[in-house]
C-alpha positions as a Markdown table, in Angstrom:
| # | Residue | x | y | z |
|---|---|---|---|---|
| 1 | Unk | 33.0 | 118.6 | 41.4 |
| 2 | Unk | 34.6 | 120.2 | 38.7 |
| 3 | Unk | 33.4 | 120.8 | 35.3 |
| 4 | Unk | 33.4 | 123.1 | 32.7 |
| 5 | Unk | 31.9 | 123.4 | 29.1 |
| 6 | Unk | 33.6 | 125.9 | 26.2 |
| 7 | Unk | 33.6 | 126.4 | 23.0 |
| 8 | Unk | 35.3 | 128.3 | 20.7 |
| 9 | Unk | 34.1 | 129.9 | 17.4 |
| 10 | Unk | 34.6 | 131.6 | 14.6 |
| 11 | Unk | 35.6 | 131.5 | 10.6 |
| 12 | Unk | 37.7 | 129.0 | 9.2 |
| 13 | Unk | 41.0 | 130.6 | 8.8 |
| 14 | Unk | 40.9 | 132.6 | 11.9 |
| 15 | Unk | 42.7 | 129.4 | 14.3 |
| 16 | Unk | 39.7 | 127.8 | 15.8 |
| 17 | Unk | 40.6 | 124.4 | 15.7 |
| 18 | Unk | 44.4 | 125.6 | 17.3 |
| 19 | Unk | 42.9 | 126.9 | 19.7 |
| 20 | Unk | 40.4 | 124.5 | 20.8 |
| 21 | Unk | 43.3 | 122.0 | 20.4 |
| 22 | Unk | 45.6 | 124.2 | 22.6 |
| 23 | Unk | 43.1 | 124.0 | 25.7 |
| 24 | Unk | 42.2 | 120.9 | 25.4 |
| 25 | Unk | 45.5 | 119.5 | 25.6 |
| 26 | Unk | 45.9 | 122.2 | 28.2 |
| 27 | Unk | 43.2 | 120.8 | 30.9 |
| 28 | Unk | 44.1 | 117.6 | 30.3 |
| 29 | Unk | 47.9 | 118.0 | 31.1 |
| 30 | Unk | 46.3 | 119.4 | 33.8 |
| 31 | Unk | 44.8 | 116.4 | 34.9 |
| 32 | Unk | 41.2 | 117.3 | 33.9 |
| 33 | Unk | 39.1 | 115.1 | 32.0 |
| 34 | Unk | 38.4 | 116.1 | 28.4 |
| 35 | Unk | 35.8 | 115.3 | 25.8 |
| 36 | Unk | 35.9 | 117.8 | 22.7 |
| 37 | Unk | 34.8 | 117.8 | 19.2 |
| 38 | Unk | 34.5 | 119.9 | 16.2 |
| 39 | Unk | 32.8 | 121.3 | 13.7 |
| 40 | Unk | 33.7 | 123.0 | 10.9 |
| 41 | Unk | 30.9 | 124.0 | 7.0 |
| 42 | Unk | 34.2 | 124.7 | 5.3 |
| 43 | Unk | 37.6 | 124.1 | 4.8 |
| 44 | Unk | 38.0 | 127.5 | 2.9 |
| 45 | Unk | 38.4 | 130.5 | 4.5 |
| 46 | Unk | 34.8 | 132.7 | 5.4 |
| 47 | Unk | 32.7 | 129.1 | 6.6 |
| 48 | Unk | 31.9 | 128.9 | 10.1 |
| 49 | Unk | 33.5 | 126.7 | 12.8 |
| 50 | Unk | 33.6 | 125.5 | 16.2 |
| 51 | Unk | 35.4 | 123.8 | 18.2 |
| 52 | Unk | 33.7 | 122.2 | 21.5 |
| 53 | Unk | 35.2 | 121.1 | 25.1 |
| 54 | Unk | 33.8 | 119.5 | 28.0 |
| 55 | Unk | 36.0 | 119.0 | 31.0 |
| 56 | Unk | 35.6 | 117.8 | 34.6 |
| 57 | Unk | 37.9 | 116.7 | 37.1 |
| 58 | Unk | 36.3 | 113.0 | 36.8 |
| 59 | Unk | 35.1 | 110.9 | 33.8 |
| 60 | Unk | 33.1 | 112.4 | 31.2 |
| 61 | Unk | 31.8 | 110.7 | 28.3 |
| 62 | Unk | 30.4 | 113.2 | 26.2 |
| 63 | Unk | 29.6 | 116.7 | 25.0 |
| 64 | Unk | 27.2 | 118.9 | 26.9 |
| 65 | Unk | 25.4 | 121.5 | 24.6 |
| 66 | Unk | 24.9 | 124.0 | 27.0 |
| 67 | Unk | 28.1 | 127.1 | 27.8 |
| 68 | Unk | 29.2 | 128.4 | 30.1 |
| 69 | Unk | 32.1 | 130.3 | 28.1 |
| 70 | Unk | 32.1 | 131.4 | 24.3 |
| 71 | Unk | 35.1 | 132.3 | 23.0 |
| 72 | Unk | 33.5 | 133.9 | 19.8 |
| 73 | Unk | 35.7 | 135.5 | 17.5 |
| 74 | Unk | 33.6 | 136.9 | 15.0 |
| 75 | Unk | 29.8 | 138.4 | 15.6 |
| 76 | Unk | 28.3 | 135.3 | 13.6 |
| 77 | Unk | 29.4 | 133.5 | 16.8 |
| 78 | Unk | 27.9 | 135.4 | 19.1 |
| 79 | Unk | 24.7 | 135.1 | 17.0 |
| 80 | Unk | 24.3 | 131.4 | 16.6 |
| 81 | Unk | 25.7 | 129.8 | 20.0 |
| 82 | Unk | 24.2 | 133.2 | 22.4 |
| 83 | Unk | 21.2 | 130.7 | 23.0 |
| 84 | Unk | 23.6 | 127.7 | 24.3 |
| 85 | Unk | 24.8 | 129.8 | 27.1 |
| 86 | Unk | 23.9 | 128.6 | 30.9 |
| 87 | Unk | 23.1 | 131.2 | 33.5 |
| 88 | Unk | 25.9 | 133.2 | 34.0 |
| 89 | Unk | 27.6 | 132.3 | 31.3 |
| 90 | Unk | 30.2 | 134.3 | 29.7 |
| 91 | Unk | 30.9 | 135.3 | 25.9 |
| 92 | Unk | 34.6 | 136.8 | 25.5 |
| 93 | Unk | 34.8 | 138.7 | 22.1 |
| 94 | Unk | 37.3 | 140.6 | 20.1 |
| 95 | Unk | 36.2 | 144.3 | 21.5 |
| 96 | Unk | 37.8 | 145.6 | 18.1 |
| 97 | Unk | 35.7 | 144.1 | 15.8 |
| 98 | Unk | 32.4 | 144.7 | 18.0 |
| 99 | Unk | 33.3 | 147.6 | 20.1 |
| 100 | Unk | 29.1 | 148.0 | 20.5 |
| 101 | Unk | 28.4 | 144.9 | 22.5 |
| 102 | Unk | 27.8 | 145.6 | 26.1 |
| 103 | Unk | 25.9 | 144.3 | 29.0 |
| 104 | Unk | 26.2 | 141.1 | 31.4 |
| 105 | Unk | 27.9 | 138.0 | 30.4 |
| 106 | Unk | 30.0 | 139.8 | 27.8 |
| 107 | Unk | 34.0 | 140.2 | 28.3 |
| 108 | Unk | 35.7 | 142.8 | 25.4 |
| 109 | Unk | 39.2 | 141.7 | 24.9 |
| 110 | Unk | 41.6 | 142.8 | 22.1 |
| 111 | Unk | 42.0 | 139.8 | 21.0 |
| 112 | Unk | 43.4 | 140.5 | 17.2 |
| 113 | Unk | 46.6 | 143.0 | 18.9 |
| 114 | Unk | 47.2 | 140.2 | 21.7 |
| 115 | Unk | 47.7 | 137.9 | 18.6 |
| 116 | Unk | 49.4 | 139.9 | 16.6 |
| 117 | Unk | 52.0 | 140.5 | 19.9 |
């Protein structure tokens, strides 16, 4: 069995809910499964929002809580979903904005110059 459970996360403004959008429709075109929501404190630019998925390769019927990636793209995501992740789980992270952050479970990408390619 197949499942997976993601979220991305950051400040409005910065494409969360494009993104969580964008993989959503991804894994289902791809014949997953798919339950997401969202949530999102403001609609102006600096509030902070999230955008959940659950997949599996049969029927799921709602959201799990519990990670296993974090797509965080600001350090006040890391801070408030850290404690959601499973065992193992992974948090991927713009390595410009938090060049610090080390240690197990945590991925640096440069994500702000891949999206400004």
């Amino acid at each position: 069995m197949v499942e997976a459970k993601l979220m991305v996360a950051g400040e409005a403004g910065q494409g969360v809910q494009s993104i969580g959008t964008i993989l959503a429709r991804t894994f289902a075109r791809g014949g997953y499964h798919v339950y997401s929501d969202q949530d999102y404190e403001s609609r102006v630019r600096g509030g902070h929002n999230f955008f959940r998925i659950r997949l599996k390769d049969n029927e799921v019927g709602a959201i799990d809580e519990r990670l296993d990636l974090l797509l965080a793209l600001n350090q006040e995501s890391i801070d408030l979903h850290r404690k959601e992740l499973v065992e193992g789980g992974v948090i991927i992270f713009d390595q410009e904005k938090a060049p610090e952050l080390q240690g197990e479970g945590l991925l640096g990408v440069p994500l702000s110059e891949l999206a400004e390619k």
